[in-house]
Structure formats: structure tokens, C-alpha cells
C-alpha positions in Angstrom: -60.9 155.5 -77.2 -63.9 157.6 -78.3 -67.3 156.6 -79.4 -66.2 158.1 -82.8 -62.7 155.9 -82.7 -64.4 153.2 -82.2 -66.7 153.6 -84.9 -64.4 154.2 -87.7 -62.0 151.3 -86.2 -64.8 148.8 -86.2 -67.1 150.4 -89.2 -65.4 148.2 -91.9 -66.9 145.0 -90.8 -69.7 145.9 -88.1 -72.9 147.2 -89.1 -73.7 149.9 -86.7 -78.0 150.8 -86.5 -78.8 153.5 -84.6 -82.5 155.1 -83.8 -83.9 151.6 -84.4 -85.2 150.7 -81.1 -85.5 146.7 -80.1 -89.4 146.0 -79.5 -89.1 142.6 -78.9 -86.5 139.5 -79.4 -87.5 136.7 -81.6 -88.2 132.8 -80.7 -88.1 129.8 -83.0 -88.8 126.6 -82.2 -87.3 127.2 -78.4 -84.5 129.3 -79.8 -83.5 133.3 -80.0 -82.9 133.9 -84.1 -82.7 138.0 -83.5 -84.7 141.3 -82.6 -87.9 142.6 -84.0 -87.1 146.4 -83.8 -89.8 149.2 -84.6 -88.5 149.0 -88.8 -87.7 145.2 -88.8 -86.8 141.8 -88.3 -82.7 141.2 -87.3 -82.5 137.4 -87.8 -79.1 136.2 -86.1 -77.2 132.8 -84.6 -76.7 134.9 -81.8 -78.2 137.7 -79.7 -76.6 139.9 -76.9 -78.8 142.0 -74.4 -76.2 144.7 -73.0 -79.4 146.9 -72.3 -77.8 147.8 -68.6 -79.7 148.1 -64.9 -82.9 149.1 -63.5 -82.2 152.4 -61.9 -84.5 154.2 -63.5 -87.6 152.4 -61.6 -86.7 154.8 -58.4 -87.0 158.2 -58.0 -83.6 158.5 -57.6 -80.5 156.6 -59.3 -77.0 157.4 -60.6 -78.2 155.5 -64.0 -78.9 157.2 -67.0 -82.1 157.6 -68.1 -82.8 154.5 -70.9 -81.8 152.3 -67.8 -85.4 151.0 -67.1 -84.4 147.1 -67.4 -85.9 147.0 -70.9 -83.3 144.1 -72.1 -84.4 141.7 -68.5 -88.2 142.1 -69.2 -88.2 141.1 -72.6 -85.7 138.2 -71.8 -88.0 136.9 -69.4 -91.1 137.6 -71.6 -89.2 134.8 -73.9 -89.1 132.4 -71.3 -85.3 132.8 -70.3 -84.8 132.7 -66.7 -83.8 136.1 -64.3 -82.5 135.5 -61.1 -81.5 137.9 -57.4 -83.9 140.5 -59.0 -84.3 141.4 -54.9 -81.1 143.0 -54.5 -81.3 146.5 -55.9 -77.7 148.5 -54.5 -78.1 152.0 -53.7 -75.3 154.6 -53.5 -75.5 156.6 -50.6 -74.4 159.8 -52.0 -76.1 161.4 -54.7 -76.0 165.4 -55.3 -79.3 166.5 -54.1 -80.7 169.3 -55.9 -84.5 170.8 -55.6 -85.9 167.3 -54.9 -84.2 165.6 -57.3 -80.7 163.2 -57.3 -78.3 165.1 -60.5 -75.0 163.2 -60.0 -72.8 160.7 -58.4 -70.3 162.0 -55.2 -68.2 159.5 -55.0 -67.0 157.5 -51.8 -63.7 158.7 -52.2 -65.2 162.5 -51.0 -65.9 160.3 -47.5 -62.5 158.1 -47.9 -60.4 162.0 -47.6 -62.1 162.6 -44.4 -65.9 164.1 -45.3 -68.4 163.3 -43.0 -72.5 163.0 -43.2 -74.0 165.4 -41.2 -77.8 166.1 -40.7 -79.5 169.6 -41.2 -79.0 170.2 -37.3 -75.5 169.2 -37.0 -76.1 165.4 -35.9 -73.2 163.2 -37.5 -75.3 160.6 -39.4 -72.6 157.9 -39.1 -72.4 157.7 -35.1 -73.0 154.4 -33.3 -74.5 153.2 -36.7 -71.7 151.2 -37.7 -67.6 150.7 -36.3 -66.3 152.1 -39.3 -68.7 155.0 -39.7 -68.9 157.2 -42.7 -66.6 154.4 -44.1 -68.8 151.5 -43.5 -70.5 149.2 -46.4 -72.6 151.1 -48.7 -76.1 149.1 -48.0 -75.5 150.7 -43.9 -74.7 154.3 -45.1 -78.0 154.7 -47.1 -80.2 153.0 -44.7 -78.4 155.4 -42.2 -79.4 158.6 -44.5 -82.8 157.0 -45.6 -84.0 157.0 -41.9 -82.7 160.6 -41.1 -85.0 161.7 -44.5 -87.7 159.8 -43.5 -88.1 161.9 -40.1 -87.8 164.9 -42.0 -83.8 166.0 -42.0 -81.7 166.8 -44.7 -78.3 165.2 -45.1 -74.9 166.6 -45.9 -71.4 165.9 -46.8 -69.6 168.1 -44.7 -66.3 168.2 -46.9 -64.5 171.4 -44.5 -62.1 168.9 -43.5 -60.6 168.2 -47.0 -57.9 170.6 -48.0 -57.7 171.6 -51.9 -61.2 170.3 -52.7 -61.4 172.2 -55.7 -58.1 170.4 -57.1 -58.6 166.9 -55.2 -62.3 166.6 -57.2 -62.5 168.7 -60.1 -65.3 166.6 -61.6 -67.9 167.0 -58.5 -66.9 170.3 -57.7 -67.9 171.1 -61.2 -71.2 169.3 -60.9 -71.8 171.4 -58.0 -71.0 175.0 -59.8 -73.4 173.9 -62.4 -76.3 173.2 -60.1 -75.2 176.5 -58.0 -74.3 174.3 -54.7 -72.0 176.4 -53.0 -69.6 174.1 -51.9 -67.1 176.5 -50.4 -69.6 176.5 -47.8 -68.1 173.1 -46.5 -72.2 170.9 -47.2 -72.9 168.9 -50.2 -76.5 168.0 -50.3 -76.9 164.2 -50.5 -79.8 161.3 -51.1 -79.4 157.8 -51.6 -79.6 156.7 -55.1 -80.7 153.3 -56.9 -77.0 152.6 -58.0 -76.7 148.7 -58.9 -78.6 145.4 -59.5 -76.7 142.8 -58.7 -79.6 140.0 -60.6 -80.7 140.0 -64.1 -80.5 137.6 -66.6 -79.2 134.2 -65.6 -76.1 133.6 -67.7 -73.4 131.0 -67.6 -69.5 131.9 -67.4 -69.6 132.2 -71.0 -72.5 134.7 -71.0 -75.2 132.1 -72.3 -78.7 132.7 -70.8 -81.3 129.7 -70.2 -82.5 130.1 -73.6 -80.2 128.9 -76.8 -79.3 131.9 -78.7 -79.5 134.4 -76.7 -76.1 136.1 -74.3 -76.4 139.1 -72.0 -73.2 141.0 -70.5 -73.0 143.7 -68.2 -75.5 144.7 -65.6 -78.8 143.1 -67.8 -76.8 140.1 -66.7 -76.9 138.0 -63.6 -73.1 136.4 -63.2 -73.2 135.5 -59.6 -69.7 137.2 -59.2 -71.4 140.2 -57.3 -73.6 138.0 -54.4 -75.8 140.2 -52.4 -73.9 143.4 -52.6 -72.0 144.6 -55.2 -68.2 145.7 -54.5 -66.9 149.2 -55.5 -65.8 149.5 -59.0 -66.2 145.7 -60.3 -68.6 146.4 -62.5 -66.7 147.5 -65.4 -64.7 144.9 -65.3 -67.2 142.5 -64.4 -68.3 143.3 -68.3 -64.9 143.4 -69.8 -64.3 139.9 -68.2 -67.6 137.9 -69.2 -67.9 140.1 -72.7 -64.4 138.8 -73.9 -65.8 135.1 -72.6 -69.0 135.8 -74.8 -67.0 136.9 -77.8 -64.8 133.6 -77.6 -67.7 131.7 -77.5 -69.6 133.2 -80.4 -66.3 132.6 -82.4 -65.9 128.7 -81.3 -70.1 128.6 -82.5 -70.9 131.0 -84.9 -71.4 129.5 -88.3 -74.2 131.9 -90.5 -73.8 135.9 -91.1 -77.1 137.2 -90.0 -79.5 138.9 -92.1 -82.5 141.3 -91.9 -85.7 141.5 -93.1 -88.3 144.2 -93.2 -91.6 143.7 -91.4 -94.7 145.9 -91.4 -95.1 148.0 -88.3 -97.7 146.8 -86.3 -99.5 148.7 -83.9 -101.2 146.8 -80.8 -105.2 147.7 -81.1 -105.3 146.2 -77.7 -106.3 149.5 -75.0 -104.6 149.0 -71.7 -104.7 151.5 -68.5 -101.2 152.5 -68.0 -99.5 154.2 -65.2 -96.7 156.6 -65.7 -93.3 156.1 -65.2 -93.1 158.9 -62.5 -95.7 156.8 -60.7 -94.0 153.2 -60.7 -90.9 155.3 -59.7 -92.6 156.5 -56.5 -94.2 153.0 -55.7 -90.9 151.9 -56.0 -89.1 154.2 -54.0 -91.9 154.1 -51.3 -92.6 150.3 -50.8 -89.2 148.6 -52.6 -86.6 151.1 -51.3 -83.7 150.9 -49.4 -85.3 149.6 -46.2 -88.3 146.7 -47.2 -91.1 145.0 -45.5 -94.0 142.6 -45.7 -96.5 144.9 -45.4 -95.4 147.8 -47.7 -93.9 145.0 -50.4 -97.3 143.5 -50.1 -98.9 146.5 -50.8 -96.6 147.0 -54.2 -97.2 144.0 -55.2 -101.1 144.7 -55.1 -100.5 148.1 -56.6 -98.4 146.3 -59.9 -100.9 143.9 -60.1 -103.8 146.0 -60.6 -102.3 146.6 -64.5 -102.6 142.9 -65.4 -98.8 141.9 -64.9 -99.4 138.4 -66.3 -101.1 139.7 -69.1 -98.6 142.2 -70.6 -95.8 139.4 -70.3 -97.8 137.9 -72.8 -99.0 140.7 -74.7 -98.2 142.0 -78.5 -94.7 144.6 -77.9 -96.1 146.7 -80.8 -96.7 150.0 -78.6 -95.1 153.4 -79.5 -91.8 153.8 -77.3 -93.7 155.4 -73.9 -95.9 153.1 -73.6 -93.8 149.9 -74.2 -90.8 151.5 -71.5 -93.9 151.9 -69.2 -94.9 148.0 -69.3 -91.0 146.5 -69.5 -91.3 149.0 -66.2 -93.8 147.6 -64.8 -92.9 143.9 -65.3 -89.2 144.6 -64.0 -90.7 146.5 -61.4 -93.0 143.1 -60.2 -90.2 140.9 -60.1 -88.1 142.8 -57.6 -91.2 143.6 -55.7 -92.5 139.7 -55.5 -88.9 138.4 -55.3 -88.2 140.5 -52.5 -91.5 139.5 -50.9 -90.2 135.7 -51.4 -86.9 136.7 -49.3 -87.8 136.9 -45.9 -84.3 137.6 -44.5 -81.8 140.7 -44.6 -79.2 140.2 -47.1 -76.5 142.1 -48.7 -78.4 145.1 -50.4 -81.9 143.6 -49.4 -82.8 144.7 -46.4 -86.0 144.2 -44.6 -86.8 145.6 -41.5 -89.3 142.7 -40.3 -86.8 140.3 -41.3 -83.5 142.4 -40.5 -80.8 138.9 -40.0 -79.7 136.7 -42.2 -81.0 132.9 -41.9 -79.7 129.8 -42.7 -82.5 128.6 -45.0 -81.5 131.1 -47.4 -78.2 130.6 -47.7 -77.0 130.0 -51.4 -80.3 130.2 -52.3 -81.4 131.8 -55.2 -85.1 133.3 -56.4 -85.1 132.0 -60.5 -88.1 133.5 -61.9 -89.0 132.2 -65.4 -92.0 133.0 -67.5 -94.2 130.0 -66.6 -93.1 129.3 -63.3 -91.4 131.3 -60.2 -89.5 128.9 -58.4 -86.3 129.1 -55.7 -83.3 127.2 -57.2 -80.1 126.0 -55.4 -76.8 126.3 -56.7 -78.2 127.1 -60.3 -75.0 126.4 -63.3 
């Protein structure tokens, strides 16, 4: 069904707003009544953050471009809890075009036979892993990270696939439109900030730590995905827990919700500000696919520089840049000091000073909250 189906099936008794961005959600009395946007007040029994991931806090991601965990920071600047903000997925194969990642290539190129192959014909895969170019997606991107960090460029060496053209339309057409040649038998590829697997802590029903508000999707922080995100759960991760949400608002729901127009308010408060193409590369740099104390350290320092602390608790009322830049930045903080708080290897947080798993953090769990950072067992 099409955005435009959906409209006109559901148009008769949803109110759709659109170019109305959310600033802030609203808190009464230890509850969330609604959304402040930039033309008013949405009073409501219930609010839903579907606002999606994080991917856009790296230089490279699969994730569309509003994906800068918007919905998590202001959920957390509300008091409601976040949890596993430390494991950030990345997808090993991204198109790589003049320094920059333009579009998925799927693991299914690699399940017909493609191999990685570096710019001097090294396979990328040997003695990494048993299953090689098939293995877990957290060992394939470290695998390609190192080879780019000592100056290579990585391929997907697709010769071996018969019919490519036919077998993936799709990426062969990404590649025609970015002129790759790919009769040549090499995709260019880079690892790419795919998945978070934390978020906002939510219940099997979808209900976060604070009354009122829901989240679904990848804002939210089910547990079902653990360290590492399986292949192609996602979607129906949030088919799964949106039904459960809508069930639940139907059991509980008892007023229509209303809205009322508020002045715009502009903060007269000047903060320094960096932008988004610099958290990106502090990101990518110190909070990438491979971790340690010393460069996480150093992020940390460099996030804390712009007050962190402060614009959790500061008026919202910025223009659009500037507000995306601080949601960054606080998103961007929690992964950094979570990670920092994990000193093991785990899933899709690796670190290299820490590179095994340990027993003292099994089923354990970094909940951050506004007021307090704390690590939780068997939270729900």
C-alpha cells in the first residue's frame, strides 16, 4: 500500500500534520500530555515516538537523513529511561562513492558467491572468521574497517555471480546512477552505521518509563534484538510491538486529544555549537566499529566541552539546525559514555582493549535516565 493509499484509507478519522516539526514533548505532573511542535501545543492521553535510529551521527550509514535520534534525546530530556545505547550495528557493505556511503548492497550480493577483496587483490575474509565473507555482520566490518584504516580500498568482487544484472536489479541500478561500472566485476564498499539495537526502554506493550508516553520501532529499546541485531527483524520487530501498542491504547484510551496554539518562542540563550559534520567524524573516529578506552575517553571530553548537562536541561526553542545539532550531541554522549561504562566486547560493541566477553556483564544492562546513569539487571 502507498503513502497516498494510506492517506485516503485512514484520512476520515486521522488527522494527518505535516511540516510541523516536534520541538519538545510535554510533562505534567510526572506524565507525557503531548508535543510542543514549532506552531503549537498537541495535548494527548497518549504519545508515540516512532522517530527511527541514530545513523546519522556517523559519517557513514544506510539511514536516511532525519535519522539523528531526535525522538531518544528528547525522551530522555523528560526523564524517561534509554537503555543499550552502546551497541550501534554497522552494515558491512555500503556503495562507496567519492568518500562518501550512497546505498545499501545487500548481504545476499555475498550469500551468491561475491567476495571482499582489497585494492591489491588480498581476500578480506581469509583466516578472519570460519565462515568468511558469510560470517556475522559485526566481524565483516571490523574486517573491512582495519583494511581502510591502513590505507586499502575494499571491494565486492561480484565476477563470480552469473546474471547480476537480472539477480539485483535494484543495486545494479544504484551503481549505473553513481557511474560504478560494475561489469567490471568490483563494487566499492565501506561500512555503514546500520542499526541501534538500544533506545527508549519500553515494555512488551510499548510503554516507556514515563506514563504517557510509547515508542515503537528503532527509537525503541525492546530487548528482542540483544547485542546484535539479526538480519531483516526489524520490520517486523515494529509491526509486532506497534500492533501491541495499538491494543493497548484501545484497552486505555478514554479522551480525544486536542491542540492548542502557543507563541513561538525563540531561546535568547547563545550556545557554541558544533556542526553536524563534526559530531559525525568524532563519532566515526573515536565510537566506530572498533572502540577503546582511550579514543572513547577522548569523545567523551570532546562532547563535553558543549555543556552536555546543560542542553538536556535547556529551552528546545531553537530553529531546526540548531536543535538537530544538540539532540545530536546528547544522543551522541550517551553512546560514547555508555560504551565507556562497557568494558567487554559484545555483540556490535566491540572494543579492542577489552575484545571478550566477561561474566560480570552478562544480562546486564546500561539504563541511563535524566538524573541518574545507573547499570540495571533484568530491567521489566
Amino acid at each position: 500500500m502507498s503513502r497516498i493509499q494510506v492517506f485516503e484509507k485512514l484520512s476520515s478519522r486521522v488527522l494527518f500534520i505535516e511540516n510541523d516539526p516536534v520541538i519538545d514533548l510535554l510533562v505534567n505532573d510526572g506524565r507525557c500530555v503531548g508535543v510542543r511542535t514549532k506552531n503549537g501545543l498537541y495535548v494527548a492521553e497518549a504519545t508515540i515516538v516512532a522517530t527511527g535510529g541514530i545513523g546519522q551521527l556517523y559519517t557513514f550509514t544506510s539511514n536516511v537523513e532525519t535519522a539523528t535520534g531526535d525522538g531518544i534525546a528528547m525522551a530522555y530530556r523528560v526523564g524517561a529511561a534509554v537503555a543499550d545505547m552502546e551497541f550501534v550495528q554497522f552494515h558491512p557493505t555500503m556503495l562507496y562513492v567519492d568518500g562518501k556511503a550512497v546505498g545499501l548492497i545487500s548481504e545476499a550480493v555475498r550469500g551468491e558467491g561475491a567476495t571482499l577483496v582489497t585494492d591489491d587483490g588480498r581476500h578480506v575474509m581469509d583466516g578472519v572468521h570460519p565462515q568468511k565473507d558469510l560470517a556475522p555482520r559485526d566481524i565483516v566490518s571490523r574486517a573491512i574497517d582495519r583494511e581502510m584504516k591502513n590505507g586499502h580500498l575494499v571491494f565486492l568482487d561480484i565476477s563470480a555471480i552469473p546474471h547480476f544484472s537480472s539477480r539485483f536489479p535494484t543495486i545494479t541500478s544504484l551503481c549505473e546512477r553513481y557511474q560504478i561500472n560494475w561489469r567490471s566485476g568490483l563494487i566499492p564498499v565501506v561500512p555503514g552505521a546500520h542499526f541501534l539495537m538500544g533506545g527508549i526502554v519500553v515494555n512488551v506493550d510499548g510503554e516507556t518509563t514515563l506514563p504517557g508516553l510509547y515508542a515503537v520501532g528503532e527509537a525503541a529499546c525492546t530487548g528482542v534484538h540483544g547485542a546484535n541485531r539479526l538480519a531483516s527483524n526489524s520490520l517486523l520487530e515494529a509491526l509486532v510491538f506497534s500492533r501491541r501498542v495499538a491494543f493497548r491504547l484501545l484497552q486505555k484510551m478514554e479522551r480525544r486529544s486536542v491542540m492548542e496554539k502557543s507563541e513561538k518562542k525563540e531561546s535568547n540563550e547563545r550556545i557554541s555549537l558544533p556542526t553536524k559534520e563534526q559530531i559525525q567524524q568524532t563519532m566515526t573516529q573515536y565510537v566506530g566499529i572498533v572502540r577503546d578506552y582511550d579514543q572513547l575517553l577522548q569523545a567523551k571530553q570532546w562532547f563535553e566541552q558543549y555543556s552536555i548537562h546543560k542542553l538536556v536541561n535547556m529551552a528546545s526553542e531553537h530553529d531546526d539546525e540548531k536543535r538537530t545539532i544538540i539532540y545530536m550531541l546528547i544522543v551522541g554522549w550517551l553512546i560514547t559514555t555508555s560504551a565507556l561504562q562497557r568494558k567487554e566486547s559484545r555483540g556490535a560493541h566491540y572494543r579492542s582493549d577489552e575484545p571478550f566477553e566477561k561474566m560480570y556483564w552478562e544480562k546486564r544492562r546500561i539504563v541511563r535516565t535524566k538524573t541518574e546513569h545507573l547499570i540495571k539487571e533484568g530491567f521489566r
